[in-house]
FIZA-90387 format. One line per field, with one value per residue: z, y, x of N, C-alpha, C in turn; residue in three letters; residue number from 1. Coordinates in steps of 0.001 Angstrom, whole numbers. Atoms other than C-alpha are relative to their C-alpha. Example, Ala and Ser with C-alpha at 12.3 -4.5 7.8 and 13.67 -1.06 7.14 Angstrom:
<pts>
n.z 0,-60
n.y -1190,-1190
n.x 890,-820
ca.z 7800,7140
ca.y -4500,-1060
ca.x 12300,13670
c.z 0,730
c.y 1200,1090
c.x 900,-770
code ALA,SER
pos 1,2
</pts>
This chain:
<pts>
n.z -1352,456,-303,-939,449,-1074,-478,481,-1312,52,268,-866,586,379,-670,328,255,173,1289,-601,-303,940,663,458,211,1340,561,221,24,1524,1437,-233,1249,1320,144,-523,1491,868,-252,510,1371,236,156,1559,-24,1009,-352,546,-620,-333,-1041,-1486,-713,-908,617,414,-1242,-31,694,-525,-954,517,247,-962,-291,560,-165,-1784,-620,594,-408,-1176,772,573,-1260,-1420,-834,-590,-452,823,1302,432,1461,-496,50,-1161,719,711,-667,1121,435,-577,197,1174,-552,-430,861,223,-751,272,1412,144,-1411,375,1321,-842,-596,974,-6,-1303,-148,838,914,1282,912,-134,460,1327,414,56,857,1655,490,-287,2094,805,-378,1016,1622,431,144,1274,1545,-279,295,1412,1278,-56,-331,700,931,-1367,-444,-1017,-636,247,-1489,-680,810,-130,-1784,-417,440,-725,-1444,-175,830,-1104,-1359,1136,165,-2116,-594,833,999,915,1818,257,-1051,-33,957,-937,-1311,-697,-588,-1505,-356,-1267,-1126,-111,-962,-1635,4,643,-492,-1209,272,615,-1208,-894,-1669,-240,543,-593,-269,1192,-8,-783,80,1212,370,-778,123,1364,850,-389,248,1769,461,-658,1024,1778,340,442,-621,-964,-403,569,-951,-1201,-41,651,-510,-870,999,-497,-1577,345,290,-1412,-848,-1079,-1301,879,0,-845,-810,1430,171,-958,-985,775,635,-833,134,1112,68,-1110,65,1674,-549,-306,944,833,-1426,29,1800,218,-1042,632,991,-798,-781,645,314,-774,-540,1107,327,-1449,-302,-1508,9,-633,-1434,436,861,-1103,-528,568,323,-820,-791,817,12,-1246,445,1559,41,959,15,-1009,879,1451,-1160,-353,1075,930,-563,-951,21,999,-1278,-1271,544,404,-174,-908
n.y 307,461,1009,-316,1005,1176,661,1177,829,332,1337,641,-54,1331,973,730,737,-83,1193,598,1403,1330,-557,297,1603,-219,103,1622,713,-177,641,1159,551,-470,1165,1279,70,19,1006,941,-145,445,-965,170,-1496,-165,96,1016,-549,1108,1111,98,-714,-828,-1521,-1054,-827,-1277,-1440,-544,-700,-1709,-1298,-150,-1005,-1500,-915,-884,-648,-1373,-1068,-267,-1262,-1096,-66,246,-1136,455,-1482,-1053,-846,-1321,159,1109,-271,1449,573,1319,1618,294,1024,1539,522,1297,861,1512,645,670,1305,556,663,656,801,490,851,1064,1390,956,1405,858,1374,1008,-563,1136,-3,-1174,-844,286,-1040,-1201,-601,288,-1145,-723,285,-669,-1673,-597,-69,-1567,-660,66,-504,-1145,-431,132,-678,-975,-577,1065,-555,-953,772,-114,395,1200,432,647,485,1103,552,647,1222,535,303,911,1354,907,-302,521,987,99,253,1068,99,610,-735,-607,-1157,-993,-993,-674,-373,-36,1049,-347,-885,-1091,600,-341,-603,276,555,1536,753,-32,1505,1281,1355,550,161,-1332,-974,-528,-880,-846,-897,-689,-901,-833,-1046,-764,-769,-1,-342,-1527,-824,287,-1545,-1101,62,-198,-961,-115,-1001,-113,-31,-1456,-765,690,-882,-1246,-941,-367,-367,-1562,-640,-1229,-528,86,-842,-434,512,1340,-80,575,1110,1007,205,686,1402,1221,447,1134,1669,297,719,1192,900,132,502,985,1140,704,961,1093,171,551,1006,1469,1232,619,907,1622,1152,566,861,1196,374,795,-906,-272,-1386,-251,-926,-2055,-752,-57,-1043,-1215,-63,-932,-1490,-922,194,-1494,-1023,-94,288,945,1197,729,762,1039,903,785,806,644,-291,1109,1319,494,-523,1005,1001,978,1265,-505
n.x -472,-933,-721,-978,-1356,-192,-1654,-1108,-470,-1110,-817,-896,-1535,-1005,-702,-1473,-412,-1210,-539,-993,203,-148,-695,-1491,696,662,-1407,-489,667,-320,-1157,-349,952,-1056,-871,160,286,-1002,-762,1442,-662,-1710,-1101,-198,159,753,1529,846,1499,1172,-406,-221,1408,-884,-428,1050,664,-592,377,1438,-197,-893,733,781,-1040,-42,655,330,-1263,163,1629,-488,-531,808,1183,-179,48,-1477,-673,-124,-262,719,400,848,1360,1486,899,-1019,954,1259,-640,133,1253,-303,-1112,274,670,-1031,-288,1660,-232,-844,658,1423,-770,-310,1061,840,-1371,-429,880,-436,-1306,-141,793,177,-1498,162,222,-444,-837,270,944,-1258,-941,1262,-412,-825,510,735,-1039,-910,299,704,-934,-270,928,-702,-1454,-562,-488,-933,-1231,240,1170,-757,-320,896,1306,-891,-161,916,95,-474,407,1117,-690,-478,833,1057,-147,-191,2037,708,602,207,202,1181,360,-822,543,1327,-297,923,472,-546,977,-730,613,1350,209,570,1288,598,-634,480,1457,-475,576,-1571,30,413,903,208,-1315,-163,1298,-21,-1115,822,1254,-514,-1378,83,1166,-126,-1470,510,824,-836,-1127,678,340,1521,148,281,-1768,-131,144,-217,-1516,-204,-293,-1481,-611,818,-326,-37,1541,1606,-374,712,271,-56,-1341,-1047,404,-128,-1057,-688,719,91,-1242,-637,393,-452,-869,-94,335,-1197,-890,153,439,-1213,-552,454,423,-1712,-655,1210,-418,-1073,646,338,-1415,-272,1049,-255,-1086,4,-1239,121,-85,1560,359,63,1555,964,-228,100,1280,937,-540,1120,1534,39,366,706,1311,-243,-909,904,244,-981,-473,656,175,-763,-1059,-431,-204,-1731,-1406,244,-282,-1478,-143,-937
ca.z 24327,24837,25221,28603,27961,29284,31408,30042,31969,33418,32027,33652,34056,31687,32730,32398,31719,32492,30044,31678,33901,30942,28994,29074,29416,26104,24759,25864,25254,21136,20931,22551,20431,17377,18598,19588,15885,14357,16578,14957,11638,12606,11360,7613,5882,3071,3455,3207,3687,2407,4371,7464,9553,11992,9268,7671,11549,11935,9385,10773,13924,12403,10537,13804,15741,13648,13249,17285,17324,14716,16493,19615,18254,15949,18517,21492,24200,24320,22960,22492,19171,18038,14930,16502,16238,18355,15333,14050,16416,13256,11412,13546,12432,8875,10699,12457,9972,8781,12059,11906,8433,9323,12775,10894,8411,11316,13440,10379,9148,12529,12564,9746,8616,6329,4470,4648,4031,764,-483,1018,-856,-4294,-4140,-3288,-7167,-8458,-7121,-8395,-11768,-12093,-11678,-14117,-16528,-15422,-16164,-19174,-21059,-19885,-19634,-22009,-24109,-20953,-20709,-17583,-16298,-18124,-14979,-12832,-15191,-15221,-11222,-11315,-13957,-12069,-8619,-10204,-11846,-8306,-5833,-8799,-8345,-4488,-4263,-7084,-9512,-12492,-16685,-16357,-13041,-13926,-17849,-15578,-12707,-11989,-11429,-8037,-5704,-3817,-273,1134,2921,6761,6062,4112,6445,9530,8051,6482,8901,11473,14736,15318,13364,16754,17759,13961,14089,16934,16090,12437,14120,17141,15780,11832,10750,12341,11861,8031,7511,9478,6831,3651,4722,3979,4947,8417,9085,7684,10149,13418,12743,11003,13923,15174,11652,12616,15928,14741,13108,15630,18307,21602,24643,22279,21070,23902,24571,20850,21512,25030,26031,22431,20870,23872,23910,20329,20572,23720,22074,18399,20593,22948,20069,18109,21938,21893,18023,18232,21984,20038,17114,19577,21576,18819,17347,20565,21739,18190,18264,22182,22636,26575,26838,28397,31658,30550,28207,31529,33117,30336,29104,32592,33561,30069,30809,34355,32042,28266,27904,24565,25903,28646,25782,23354,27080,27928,24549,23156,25033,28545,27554,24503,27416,29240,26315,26142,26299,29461
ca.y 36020,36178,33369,32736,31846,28840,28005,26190,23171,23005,20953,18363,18799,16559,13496,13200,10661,10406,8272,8193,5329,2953,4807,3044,-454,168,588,-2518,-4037,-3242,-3720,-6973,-8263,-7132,-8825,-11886,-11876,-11425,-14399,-16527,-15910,-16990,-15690,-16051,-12354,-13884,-13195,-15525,-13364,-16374,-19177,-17638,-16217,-14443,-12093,-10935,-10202,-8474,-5860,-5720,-4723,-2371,-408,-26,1108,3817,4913,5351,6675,9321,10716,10346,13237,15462,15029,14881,17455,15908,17141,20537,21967,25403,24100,21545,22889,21415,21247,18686,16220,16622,14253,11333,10262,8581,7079,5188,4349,2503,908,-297,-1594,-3380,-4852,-6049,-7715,-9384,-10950,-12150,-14164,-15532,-17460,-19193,-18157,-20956,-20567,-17016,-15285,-17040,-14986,-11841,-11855,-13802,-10126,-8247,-9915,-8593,-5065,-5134,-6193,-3413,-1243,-2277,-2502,840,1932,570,1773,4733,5422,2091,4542,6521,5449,6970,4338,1419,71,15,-1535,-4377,-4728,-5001,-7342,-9301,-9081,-10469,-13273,-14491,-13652,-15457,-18275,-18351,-18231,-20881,-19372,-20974,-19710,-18955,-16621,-14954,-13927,-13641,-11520,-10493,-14008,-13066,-11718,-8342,-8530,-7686,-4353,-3885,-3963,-7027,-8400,-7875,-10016,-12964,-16404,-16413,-17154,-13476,-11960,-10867,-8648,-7204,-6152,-4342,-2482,-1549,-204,1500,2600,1975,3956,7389,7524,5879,9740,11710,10422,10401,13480,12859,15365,14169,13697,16895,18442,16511,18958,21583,23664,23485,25017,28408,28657,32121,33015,32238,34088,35395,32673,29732,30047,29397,26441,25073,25526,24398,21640,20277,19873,18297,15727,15292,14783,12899,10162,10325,9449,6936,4893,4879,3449,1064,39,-402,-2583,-4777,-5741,-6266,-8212,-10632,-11367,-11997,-14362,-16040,-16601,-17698,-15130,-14669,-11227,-11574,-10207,-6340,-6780,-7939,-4640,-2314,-2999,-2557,810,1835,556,3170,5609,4865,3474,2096,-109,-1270,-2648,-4446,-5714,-7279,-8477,-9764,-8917,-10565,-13959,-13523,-12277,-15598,-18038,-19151,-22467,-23502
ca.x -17288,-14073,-11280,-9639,-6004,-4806,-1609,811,1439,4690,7225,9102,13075,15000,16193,19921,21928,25613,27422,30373,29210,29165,31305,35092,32389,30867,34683,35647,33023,33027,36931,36936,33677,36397,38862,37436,35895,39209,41200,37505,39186,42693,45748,45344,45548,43078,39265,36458,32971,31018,32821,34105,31075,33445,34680,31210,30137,33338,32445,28876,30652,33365,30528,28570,31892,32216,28985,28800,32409,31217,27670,29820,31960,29371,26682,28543,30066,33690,36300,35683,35264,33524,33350,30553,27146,23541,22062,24702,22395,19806,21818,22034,18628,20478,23156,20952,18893,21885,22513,18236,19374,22271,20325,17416,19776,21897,18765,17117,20666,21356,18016,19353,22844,23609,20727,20379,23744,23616,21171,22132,25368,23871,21265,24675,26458,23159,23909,26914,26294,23977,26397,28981,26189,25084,28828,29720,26786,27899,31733,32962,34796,36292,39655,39429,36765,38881,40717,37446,35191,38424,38250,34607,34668,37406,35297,32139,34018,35722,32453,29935,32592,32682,28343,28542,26436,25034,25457,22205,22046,25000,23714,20276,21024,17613,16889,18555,16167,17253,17387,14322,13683,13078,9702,9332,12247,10095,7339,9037,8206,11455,11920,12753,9860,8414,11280,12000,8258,8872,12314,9923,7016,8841,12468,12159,9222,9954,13998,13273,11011,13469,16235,14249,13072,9232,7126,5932,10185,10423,8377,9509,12986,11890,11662,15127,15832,13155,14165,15458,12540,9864,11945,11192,10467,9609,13006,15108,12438,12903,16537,17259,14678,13516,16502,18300,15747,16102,19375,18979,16802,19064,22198,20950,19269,23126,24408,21645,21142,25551,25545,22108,24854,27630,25297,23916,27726,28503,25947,25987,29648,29642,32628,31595,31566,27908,29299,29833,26575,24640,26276,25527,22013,20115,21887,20327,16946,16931,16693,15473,12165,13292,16419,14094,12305,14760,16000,13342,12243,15521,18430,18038,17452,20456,22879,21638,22356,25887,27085,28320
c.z -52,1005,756,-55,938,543,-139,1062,63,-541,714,-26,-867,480,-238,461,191,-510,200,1054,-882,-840,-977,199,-1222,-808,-152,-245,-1952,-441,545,-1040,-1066,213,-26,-1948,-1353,202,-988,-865,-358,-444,-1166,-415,-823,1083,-471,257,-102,772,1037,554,299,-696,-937,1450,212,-634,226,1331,4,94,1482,1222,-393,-320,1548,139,-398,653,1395,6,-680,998,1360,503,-37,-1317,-141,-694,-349,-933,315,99,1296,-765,-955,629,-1344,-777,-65,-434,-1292,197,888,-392,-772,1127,11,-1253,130,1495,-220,-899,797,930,-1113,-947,1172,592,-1146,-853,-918,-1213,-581,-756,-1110,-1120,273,-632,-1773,-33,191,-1622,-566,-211,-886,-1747,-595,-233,-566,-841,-301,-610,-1043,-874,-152,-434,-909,-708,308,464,1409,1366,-570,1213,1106,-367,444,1467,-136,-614,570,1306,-90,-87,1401,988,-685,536,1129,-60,-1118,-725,-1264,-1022,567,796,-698,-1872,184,1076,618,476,1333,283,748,1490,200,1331,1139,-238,-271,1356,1483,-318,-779,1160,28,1107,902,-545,1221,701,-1415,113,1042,-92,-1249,799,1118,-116,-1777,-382,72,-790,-1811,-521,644,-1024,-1385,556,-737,825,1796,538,98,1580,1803,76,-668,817,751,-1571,-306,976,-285,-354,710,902,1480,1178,-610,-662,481,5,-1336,487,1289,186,-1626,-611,331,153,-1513,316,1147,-334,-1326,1096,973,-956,-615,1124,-216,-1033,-194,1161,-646,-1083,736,1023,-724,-564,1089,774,-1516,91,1030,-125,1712,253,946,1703,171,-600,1165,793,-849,-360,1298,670,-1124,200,1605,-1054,-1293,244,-1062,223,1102,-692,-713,905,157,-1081,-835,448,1368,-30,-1259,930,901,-692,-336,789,951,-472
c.y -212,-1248,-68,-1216,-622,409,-848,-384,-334,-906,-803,172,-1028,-702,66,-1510,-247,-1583,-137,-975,-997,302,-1133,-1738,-521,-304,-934,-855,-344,-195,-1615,-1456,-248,-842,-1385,-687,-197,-1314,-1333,-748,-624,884,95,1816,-8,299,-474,590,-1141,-1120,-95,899,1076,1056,1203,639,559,1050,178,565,960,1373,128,988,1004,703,639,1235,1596,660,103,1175,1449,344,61,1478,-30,-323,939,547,818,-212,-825,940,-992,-168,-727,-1410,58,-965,-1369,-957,-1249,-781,-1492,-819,-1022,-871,-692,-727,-1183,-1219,-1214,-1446,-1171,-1163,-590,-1085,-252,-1277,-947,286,-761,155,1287,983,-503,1265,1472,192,-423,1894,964,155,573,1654,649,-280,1119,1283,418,-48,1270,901,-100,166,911,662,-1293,226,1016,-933,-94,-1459,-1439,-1118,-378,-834,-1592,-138,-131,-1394,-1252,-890,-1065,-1386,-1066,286,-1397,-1281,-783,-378,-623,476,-463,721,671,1116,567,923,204,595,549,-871,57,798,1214,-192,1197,1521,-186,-260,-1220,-766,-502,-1433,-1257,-809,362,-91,1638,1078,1058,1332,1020,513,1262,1212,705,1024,1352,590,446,1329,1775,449,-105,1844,747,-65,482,1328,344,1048,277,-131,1375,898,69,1155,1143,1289,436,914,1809,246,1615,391,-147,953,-217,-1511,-1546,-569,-486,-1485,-954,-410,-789,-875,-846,-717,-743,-1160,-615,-715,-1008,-1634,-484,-1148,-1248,-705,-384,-677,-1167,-767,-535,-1262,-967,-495,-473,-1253,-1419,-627,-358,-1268,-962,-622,-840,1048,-2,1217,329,727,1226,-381,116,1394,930,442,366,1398,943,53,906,965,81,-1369,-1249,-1346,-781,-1111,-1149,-979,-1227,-613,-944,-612,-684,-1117,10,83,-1637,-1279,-687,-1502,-122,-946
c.x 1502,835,462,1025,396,1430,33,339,1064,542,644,1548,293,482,1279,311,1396,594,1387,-17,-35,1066,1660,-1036,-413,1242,415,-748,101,1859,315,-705,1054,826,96,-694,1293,740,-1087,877,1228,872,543,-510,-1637,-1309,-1124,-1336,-1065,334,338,-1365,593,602,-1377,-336,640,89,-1263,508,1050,-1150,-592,933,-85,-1159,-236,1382,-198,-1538,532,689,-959,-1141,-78,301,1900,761,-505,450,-1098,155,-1223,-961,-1222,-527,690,-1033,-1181,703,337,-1143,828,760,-612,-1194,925,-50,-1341,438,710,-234,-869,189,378,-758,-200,1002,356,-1432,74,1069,449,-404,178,874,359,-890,-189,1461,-293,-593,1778,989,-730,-40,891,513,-690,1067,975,-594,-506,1814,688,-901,438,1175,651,1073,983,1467,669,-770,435,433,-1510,-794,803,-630,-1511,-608,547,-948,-1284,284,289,-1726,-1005,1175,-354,-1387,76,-1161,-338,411,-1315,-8,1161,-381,-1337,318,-1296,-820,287,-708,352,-195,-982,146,-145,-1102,-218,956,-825,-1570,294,241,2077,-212,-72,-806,-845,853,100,-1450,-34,1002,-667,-887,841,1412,110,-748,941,1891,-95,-641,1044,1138,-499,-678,-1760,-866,-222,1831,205,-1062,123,1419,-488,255,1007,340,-786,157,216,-976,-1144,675,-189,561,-154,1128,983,-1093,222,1570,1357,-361,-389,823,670,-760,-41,1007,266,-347,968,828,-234,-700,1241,617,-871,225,2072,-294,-824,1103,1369,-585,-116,1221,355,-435,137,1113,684,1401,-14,449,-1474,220,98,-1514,-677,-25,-434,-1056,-1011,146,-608,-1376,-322,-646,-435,-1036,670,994,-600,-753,370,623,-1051,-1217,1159,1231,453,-520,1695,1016,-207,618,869,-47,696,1924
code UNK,UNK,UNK,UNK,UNK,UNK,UNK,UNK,UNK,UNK,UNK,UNK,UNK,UNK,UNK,UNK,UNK,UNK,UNK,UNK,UNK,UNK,UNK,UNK,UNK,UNK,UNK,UNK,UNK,UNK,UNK,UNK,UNK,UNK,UNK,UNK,UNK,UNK,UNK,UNK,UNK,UNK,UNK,UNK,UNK,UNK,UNK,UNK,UNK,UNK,UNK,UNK,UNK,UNK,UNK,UNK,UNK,UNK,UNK,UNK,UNK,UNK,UNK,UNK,UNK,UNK,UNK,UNK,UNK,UNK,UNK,UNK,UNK,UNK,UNK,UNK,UNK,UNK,UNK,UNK,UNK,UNK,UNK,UNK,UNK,UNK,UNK,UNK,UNK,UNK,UNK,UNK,UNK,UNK,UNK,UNK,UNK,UNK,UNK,UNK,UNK,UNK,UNK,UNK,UNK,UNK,UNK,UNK,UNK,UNK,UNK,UNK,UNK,UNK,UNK,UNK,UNK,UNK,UNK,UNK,UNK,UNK,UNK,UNK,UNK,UNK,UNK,UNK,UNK,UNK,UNK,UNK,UNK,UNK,UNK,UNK,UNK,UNK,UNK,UNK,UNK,UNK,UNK,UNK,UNK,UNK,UNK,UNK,UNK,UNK,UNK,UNK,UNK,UNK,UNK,UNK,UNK,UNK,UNK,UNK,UNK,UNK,UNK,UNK,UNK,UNK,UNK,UNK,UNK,UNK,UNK,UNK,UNK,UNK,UNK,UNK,UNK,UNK,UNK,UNK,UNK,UNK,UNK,UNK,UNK,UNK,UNK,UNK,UNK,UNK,UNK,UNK,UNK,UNK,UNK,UNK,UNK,UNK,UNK,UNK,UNK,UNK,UNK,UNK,UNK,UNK,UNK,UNK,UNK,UNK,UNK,UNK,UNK,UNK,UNK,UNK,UNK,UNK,UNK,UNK,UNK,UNK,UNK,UNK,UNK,UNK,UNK,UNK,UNK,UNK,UNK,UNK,UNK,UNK,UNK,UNK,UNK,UNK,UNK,UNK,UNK,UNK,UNK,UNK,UNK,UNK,UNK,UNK,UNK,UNK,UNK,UNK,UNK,UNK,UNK,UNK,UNK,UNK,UNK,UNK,UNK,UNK,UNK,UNK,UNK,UNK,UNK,UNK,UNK,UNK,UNK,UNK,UNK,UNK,UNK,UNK,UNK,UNK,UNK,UNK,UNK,UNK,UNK,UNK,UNK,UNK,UNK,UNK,UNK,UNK,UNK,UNK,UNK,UNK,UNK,UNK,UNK,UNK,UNK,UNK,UNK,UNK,UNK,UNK,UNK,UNK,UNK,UNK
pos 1,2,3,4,5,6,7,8,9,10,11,12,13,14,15,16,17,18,19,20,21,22,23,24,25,26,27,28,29,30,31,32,33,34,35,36,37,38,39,40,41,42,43,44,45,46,47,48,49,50,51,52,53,54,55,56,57,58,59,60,61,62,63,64,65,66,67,68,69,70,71,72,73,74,75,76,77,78,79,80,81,82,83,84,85,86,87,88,89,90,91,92,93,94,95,96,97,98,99,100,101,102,103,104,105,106,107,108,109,110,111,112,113,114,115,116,117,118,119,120,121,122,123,124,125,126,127,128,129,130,131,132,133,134,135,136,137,138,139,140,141,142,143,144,145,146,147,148,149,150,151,152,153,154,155,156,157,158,159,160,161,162,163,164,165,166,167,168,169,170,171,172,173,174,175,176,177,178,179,180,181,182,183,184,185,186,187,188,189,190,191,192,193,194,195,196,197,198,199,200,201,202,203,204,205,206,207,208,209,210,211,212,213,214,215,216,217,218,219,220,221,222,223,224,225,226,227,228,229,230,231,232,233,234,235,236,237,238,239,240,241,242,243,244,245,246,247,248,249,250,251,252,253,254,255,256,257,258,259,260,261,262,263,264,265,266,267,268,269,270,271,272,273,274,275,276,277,278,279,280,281,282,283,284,285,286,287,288,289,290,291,292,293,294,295,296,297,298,299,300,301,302,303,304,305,306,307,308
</pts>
């Protein structure tokens, strides 16, 4: 008997998004955070990562800058460059697996930064111990590799003095525990464990395989990479409609995933900046599902919490 072929059920148009309504808000919004992080600090050149707060969060909100500034560019429309590709948006996935990294890190030291940020930089001396002993087994004999071996010897010497390490931890360094993955981070007792569970199962899991490249990652992109080879009618639809939502959801997650760590230094630090965040977060939630989410799980009560 034979088969009667179906119709394909229309698709819906794409939603757009114009991102020039938040656009020069977003801007100021990240260099004011920055700045307001830097005045924290004062007007001393030295730098204190374990004693001043205000300068580890200002390099949690550098890196984050620049990863938006850069998927704003490779992934974007503006300027034009014909050196810029659409399948440059495949990329974005590790970038913001980075910012998920560096998110997961910041809630989970802000419910107890004291405590906390202790041992994320003791596992940090640990790192880099490895390293130098990973290099001088190696290269000891490289005169070449002389000079760095010095500076890392140097760095452990002052950081080990700074986090007060013992004799013992420091000729034990695996007595220092690493910090703990997203995963584990999402399930360790905190106040925000409900929230980190949520950015694991719904942002973590998928971009995590899209970076590492595991096979189900692997096949979420593979077909922007056969578009040519399949051909025909499927073709243009791989290449006009899946792709753009690809890169539609890539790019608004590095907007969101950047304004969530501008949000929490801001709100930790009481900066008052909460009246752009209040403006910027529900004009995303119109149109992304996901910042609708993180809004109304995280975001509009933190935007609510300054001191008066």
């Amino acid at each position: 008997m034979a088969m009667r072929k179906k119709t394909p059920t229309p698709l819906k148009p794409l939603k757009k998004f114009d991102y020039k309504v938040i656009s020069e808000k977003v801007w100021g919004l990240l260099i004011n955070v920055d700045r307001d992080l830097r005045r924290r600090s004062g007007d001393s050149r030295s730098v204190d990562l374990y004693g001043d707060h205000a300068h580890l969060l200002n390099i949690f909100v550098r890196c984050a800058m620049n990863s938006y500034e850069a998927v704003l560019y490779f992934g974007g429309d503006i300027p034009e460059d014909p050196r810029r590709k659409k399948n440059f948006a495949i990329a974005i996935p590790p970038v913001n697996r980075q910012l998920l990294d560096l998110l997961f890190t910041l809630v989970y030291l802000l419910d107890d930064f004291d405590t906390r940020v202790r041992h994320y930089m003791r596992a940090g001396w640990r790192e880099i111990h490895e390293e130098q002993h990973q290099i001088k087994t190696a290269f000891s004999q490289d005169p070449d590799y002389k000079a760095h071996i010095r500076n890392l010897d140097q760095l452990l010497e002052d950081l080990g003095t700074n986090l007060l390490l013992s004799e013992g931890e420091r000729k034990k360094p695996d007595s220092l525990p690493y910090w703990p993955h997203p995963d584990k981070l999402a399930d360790l007792p905190s106040q925000s464990r409900p929230f980190l569970r949520h950015l694991n199962r719904w942002f973590y899991h998928d971009t995590s395989a899209q970076s590492h490249l595991t096979f189900g990652g692997l096949l979420k992109i593979s077909m922007f990479f056969l578009s040519e080879h399949i051909g025909g009618e499927d073709q243009r639809l791989i290449e006009d409609r899946f792709l753009q939502q690809f890169r539609g959801q890539q790019m608004s997650r590095t907007l969101m995933l950047t304004l969530a760590i501008a949000t929490e230094a801001d709100a930790y630090c009481q900066l008052r900046n909460q009246e752009v965040i209040r403006f910027i977060w529900p004009i995303l939630t119109e149109t992304f599902a996901e910042a609708r989410e993180l809004w109304d799980l995280r975001y509009r009560v933190l935007s609510e919490s300054y001191s008066v």
